[in-house]
C-alpha positions, 0 to 999 in steps of 0.5 A: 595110243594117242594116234590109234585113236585119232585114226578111230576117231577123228573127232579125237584132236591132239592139238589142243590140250594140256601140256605133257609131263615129262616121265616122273613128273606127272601131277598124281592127284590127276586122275588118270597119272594117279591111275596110270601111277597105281596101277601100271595101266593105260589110263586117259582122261577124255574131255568132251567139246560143249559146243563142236569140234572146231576141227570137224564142226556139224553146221545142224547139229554141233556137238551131239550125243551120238557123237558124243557116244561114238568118240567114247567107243571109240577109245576102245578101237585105240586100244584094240589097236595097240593092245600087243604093245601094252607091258604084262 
């Protein structure tokens, strides 16, 4: 999903983060593990940059809502995306 969305949208960056958990060890009070947990569904937790993307810096704008609005769409093309390699 991670690399659909990157596709999508390159303003979606996989480098900086937090570290992966490892299968069974996720943090459940973590959002979207919790989510993920309870439900047995794709679930994220979208961090937005305060000031750019360091990776795709807008020199007149920065960071912006319109992007902002496109990179939350854009989750749903990632979706789409891989939607027939999600479990019933």
């Amino acid at each position: 999903w991670c690399d659909a969305y990157q596709r999508a949208n390159p303003d979606f960056q996989q480098v900086e983060g937090y570290p992966i958990d490892k299968p069974g060890e996720g943090n459940l009070l973590v959002g979207s593990n919790g989510m993920c947990e309870t439900f047995k569904c794709l679930a994220m937790t979208l961090e937005m940059p305060f000031k750019d993307n360091a990776n795709a810096p807008d020199k007149e704008m920065g960071w912006s809502s319109v992007r902002c609005e496109k990179l939350g769409a854009s989750a749903l093309d990632a979706t789409l995306a891989i939607i027939d390699q999600l479990r019933e």
